[in-house]
N, C-alpha and C positions, 0 to 999 in steps of 0.2 A: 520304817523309814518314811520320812515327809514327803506327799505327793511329788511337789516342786523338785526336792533336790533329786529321785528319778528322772525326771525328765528335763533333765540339764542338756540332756546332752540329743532331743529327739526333738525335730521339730515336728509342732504341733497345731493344731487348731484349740483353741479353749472351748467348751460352748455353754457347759454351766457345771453346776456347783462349787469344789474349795479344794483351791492346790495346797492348801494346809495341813490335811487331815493326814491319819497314818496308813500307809498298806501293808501290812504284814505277810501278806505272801502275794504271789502272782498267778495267774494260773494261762492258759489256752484251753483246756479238757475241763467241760463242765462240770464233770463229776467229783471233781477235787477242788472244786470251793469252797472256802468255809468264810465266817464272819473276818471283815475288813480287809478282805483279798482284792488286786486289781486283774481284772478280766481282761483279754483283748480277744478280741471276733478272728480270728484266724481263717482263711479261705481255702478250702482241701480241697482236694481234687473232687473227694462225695458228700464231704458236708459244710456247713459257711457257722461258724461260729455267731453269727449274726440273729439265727434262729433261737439262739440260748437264751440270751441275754433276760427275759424276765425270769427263767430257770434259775440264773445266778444270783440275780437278786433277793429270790427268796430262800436261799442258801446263803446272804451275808455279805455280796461282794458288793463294794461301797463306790469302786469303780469303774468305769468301761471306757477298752479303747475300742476305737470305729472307724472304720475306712466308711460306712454308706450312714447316710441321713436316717434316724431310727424314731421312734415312737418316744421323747423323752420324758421320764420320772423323777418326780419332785425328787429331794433329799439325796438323788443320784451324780455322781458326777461324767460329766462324758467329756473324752477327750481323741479328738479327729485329728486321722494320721492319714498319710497317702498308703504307703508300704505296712499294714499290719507287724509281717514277721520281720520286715526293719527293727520294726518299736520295741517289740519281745525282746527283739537280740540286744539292744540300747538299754532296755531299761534291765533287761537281766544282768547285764555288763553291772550297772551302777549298781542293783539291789545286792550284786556277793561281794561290792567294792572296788569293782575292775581286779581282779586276782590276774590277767593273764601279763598286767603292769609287773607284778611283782615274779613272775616268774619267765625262764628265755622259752620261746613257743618256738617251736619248729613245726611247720606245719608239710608234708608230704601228698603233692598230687601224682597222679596217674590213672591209664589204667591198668599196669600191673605193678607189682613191686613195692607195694605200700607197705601192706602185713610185715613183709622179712624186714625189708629196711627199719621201718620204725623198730622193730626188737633185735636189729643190729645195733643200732644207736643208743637204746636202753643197754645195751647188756656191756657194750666199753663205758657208758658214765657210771652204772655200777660199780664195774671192775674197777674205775678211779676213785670210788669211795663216793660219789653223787646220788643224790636223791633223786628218783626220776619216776615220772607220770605219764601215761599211757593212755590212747585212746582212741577209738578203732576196730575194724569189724569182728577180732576172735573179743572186745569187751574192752572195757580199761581197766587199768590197772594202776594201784598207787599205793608204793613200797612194796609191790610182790603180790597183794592183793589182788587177785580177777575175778571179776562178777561183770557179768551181762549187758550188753547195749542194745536198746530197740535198733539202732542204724550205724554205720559207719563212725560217720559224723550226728550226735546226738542232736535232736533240737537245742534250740539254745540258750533256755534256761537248764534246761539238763548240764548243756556245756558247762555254763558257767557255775553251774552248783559245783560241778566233779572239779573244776579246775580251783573252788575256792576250798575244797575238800585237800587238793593237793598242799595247796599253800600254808593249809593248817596243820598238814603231818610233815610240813620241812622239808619239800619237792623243791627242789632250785630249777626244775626242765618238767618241759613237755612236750611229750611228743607226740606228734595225734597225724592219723588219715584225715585228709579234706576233701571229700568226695564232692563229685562232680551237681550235686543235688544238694549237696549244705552250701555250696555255696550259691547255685542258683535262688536257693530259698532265703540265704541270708539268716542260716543259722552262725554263721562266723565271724557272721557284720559287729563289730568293734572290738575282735579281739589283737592284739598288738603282736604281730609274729615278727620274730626276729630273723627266719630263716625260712624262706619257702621254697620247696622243691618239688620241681619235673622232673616225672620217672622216665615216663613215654605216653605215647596217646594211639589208641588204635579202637576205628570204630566197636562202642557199646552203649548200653544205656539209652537205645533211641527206640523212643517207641510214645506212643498215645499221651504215657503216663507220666515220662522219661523226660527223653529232648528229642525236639522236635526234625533234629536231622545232624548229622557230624559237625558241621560248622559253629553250628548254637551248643553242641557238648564242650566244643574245644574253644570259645571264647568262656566258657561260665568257667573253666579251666582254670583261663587265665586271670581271671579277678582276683585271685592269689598275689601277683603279681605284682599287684596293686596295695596291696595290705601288708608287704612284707620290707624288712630292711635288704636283707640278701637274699638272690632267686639265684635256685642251683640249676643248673642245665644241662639234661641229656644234647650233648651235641651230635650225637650219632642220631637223634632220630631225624626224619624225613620231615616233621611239622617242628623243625627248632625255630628257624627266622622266624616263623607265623606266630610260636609262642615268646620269641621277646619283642615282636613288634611292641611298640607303645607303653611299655612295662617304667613302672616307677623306680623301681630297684635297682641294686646293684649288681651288674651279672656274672656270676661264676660259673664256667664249664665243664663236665665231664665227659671223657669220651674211650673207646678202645683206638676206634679206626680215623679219627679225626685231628688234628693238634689242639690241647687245651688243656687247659688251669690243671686238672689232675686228667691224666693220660696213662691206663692200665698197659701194659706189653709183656712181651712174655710169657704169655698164660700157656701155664701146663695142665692137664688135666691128668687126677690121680687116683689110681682106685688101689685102694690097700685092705688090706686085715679087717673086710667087710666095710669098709669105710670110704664113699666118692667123695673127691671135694676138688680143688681148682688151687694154684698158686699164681701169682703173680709181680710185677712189679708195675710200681708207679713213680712216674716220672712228672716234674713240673713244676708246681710250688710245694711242690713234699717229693724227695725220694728213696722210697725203700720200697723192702718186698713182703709180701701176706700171701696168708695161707685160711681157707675159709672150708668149712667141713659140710658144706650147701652145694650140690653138685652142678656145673655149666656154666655157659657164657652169662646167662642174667646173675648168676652169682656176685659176678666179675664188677657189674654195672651199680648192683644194689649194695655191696661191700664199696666202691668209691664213692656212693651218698655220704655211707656212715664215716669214712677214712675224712672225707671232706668237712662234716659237719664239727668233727670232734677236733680235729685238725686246726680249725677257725674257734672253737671253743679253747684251745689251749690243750689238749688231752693230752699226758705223755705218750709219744709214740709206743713202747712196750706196750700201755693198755691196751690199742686198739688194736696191736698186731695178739695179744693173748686174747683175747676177747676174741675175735675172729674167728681163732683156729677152736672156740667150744661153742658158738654161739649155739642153739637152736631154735628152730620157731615154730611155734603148734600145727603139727598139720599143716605145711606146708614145705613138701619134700622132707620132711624131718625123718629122718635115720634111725632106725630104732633098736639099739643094740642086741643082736643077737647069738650070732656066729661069725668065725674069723674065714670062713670058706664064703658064704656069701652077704648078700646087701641086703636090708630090710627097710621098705619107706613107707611111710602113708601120707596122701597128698587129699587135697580137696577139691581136685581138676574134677568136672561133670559138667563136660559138656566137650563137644568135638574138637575144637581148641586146642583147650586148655589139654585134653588128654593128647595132640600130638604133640603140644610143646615139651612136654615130659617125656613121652617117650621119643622122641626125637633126641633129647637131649642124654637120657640115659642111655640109647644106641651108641652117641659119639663118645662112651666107654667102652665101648666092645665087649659086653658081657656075655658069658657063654649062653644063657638063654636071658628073657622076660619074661615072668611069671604074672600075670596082670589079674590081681582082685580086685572085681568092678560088676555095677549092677546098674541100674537107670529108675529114676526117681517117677512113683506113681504121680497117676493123675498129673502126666504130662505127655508132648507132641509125640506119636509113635516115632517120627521122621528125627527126633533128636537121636533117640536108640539107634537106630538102623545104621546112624551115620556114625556115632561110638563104635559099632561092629566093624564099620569097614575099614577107620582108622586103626583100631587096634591090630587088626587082620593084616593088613597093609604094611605095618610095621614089625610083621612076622614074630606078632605077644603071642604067649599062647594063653588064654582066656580061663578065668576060671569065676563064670558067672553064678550073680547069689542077689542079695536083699539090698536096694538101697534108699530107705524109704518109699516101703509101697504104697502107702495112705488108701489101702482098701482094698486094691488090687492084688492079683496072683503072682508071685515074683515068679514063678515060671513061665507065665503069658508073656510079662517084662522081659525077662531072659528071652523067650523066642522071637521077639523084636530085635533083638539084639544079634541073635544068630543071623538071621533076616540078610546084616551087614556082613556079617562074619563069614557067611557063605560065598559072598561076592568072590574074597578074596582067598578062599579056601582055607580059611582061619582054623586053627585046632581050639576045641575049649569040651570043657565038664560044667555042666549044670550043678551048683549044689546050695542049693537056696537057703539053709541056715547058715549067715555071714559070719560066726566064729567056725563052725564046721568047714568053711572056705577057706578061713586064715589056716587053720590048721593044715589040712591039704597043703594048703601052700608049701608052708614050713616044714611037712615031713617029709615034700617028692621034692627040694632045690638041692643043687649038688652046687657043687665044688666053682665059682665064677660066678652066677646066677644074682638077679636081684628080681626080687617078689616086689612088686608095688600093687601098694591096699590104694584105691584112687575112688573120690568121692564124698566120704567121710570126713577126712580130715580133723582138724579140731572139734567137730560135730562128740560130743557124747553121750547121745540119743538115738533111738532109733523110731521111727513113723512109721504105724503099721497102718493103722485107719485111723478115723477126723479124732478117736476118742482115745486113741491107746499108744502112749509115745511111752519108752521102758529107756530106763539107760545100758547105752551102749559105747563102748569108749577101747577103741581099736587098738591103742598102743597097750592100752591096761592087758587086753586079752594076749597081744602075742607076749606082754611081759611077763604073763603068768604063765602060760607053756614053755616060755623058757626056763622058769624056776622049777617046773614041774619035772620040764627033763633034766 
């Protein structure tokens, strides 16, 4: 493609050589240069792309963009931007031909409830016979395809590579995580979303590397906002005024406990034939009732995303109430068929949190016990473990500690941090540090009411023993083959 018509759309500084010429690829990462590639100097946290720049040149790249005054060479062309990863995001837009034009982008904020939602709302535009693209921290996906993502929200030539990937295999949607750091980076800067959505917002992500304190996580939040035609709205949460202040959009509401646009009541919670899920009704500019096989109240919140989006899309209601009641989503609370006496889940919760929000949540089913398979990840804070032990302990699990990525370390050292907590509370558990040797245990002492939850893993199907040796390991594979086995 011809310098110039990239850079339509980026304002620039010229300073020398020929907006004529051609770029055939683009790069950030100097190591993937090759002959008549455009460069730009990116600024990371540890290294400044600025230090490359003769590196690239003698690898072929004909171009360079530059946020600082540089050393200039003949026959080179340099072209001065304010915002480096602006420009990336501008000119990767123009270089796959703006694909995000040609396809509806729903874009998804928060900080919980991305992962499910987004593969709620894939799995009803399926069910309607739609093509649909994914993208987001278990990977993307386009047409059932999943392979790997460096981040959440990909850099932004990545993005738009995947997104013009979608449009060429007959993707009409996309659906993607828009994390709190693409878009302070402005890897999302000029894609065209038709739908943007707030899940919730509850301090994370702050730190050195991160944001610099809750206020600055939860305005880069809101830049969504600003890019989007329609903003969906958690109205039950406590920061909602603060997140439509100043918003460009149109605003549509959800809520349980509030009145708005779609309004869940009713909600029954159901545990059956090894089976938790939630029903409910919705009331408002749609009324009917659903039934979702995702256990708990966030069920309830991240099913009225997907009721809403599809809703606003035209989707016959049948899809999205069938769709519903099979969705599931990788390792995340995902149920994994077992037995008709008790429950089976694996989640990704690792960290004190996330593991009381699950068991908190699986409590308000009243199950005859918790079986809780969980371990604490090497070469990290002892004080994260300790505090895992007294949560589980506290919520009367009984423990049955093993492996969860040691990266070097003793998983019985790890396990005894964890007792550390467990003791506070007088917590029961067994130590048994091969994590299929765990599952098992699990699966052969659960009786009759009981739910075993594997927590930590998750979609993960790997496992980190030290810096050299990762083996695959894929949690639901394992109890699905003990089940075939008995």
């Amino acid at each position: 493609m011809k310098l110039e018509k990239l850079l339509k759309e980026v304002e620039y500084e010229f300073i020398q050589g020929s907006l004529g010429q051609n770029v055939n690829q683009i790069d950030y990462d100097s190591r993937n240069v090759t002959k008549d590639s455009l460069f730009v100097c990116i600024k990371g946290s540890r290294v400044d792309g600025h230090q490359f720049i003769d590196q690239v040149i003698e690898r072929g790249a004909k171009t360079i963009v530059i946020e600082d005054d540089v050393q200039y060479r003949k026959g080179i062309t340099y072209i001065k931007v304010k915002d480096a990863r602006l420009a990336l995001a501008l000119l990767s837009c123009a270089f796959f031909d703006h694909p995000s034009r040609k396809l509806t982008v729903i874009g998804l904020t928060g900080t919980k409830g991305k992962t499910t939602t987004t593969y709620m709302v894939q799995s009803i535009l399926e069910r309607a016979g739609k093509k649909v693209g994914i993208i987001g921290t278990i990977g993307s996906m386009i047409n059932g395809k999943l392979r790997p993502t460096k981040n959440t929200t990909p850099e932004s030539f990545e993005l738009q590579r995947l997104m013009k990937e979608m449009v060429d295999n007959g993707c009409e949607y996309c659906v993607m995580e828009v994390s709190s750091q693409g878009l302070m980076l402005n890897r999302v800067a000029g894609i065209q979303f038709d739908y943007g959505v707030f899940t919730n917002i509850s301090p994370d992500h702050i730190g050195p590397n991160e944001h610099t304190s809750f206020e600055h996580y939860m305005s880069c939040k809101k830049r969504l906002f600003q890019m989007c035609e329609v903003g969906i709205f958690n109205k039950d949460d406590v920061h909602y005024l603060e997140m439509i202040k100043d918003v460009k959009c149109q605003i549509k509401t959800f809520s349980i406990h509030n009145d708005s646009d779609f309004k869940a009541r009713n909600i029954e919670l159901y545990h059956r034939l090894g089976e938790l899920g939630v029903a409910f009704d919705v009331e408002g500019m749609l009324n009917s009732s659903f039934e979702v096989n995702i256990p708990g109240e966030f069920s309830v919140y991240n099913s009225l995303v997907a009721i809403m989006i599809c809703h606003f899309l035209k989707i016959e209601n049948a899809h999205i109430q069938n769709a519903l009641k099979q969705v599931r989503v990788k390792g995340r609370v995902e149920i994994v068929p077992y037995s008709k006496e008790f429950t089976v889940l694996i989640d990704y919760a690792h960290n004190a949190l996330s593991f009381q929000n699950i068991l908190e949540t699986i409590a308000a089913y009243h199950p005859h016990r918790i079986l809780c398979v969980y371990g604490a990840g090497g070469k990290r804070a002892k004080s994260r473990r300790v505090e895992v032990g007294k949560i589980v302990a506290s919520m009367n699990a009984y423990s049955i500690l093993t492996a969860d990525n040691p990266r070097g370390e003793k998983v019985v050292d790890i396990c005894h941090d964890i007792v550390e907590g467990l003791d506070e509370h007088k917590g029961e558990y067994i130590i048994i540090e091969d994590r299929k040797k765990a599952i098992h245990y699990a699966l052969d002492h659960a009786t009759k009411g009981d739910v075993i939850l594997c927590l930590g893993k998750g979609h993960e199907d790997y496992m980190i023993y030290d810096d050299k040796t990762t083996v695959h390991f894929s949690e639901k594979e394992i109890i699905e083959q003990y089940r075939n086995h008995n």
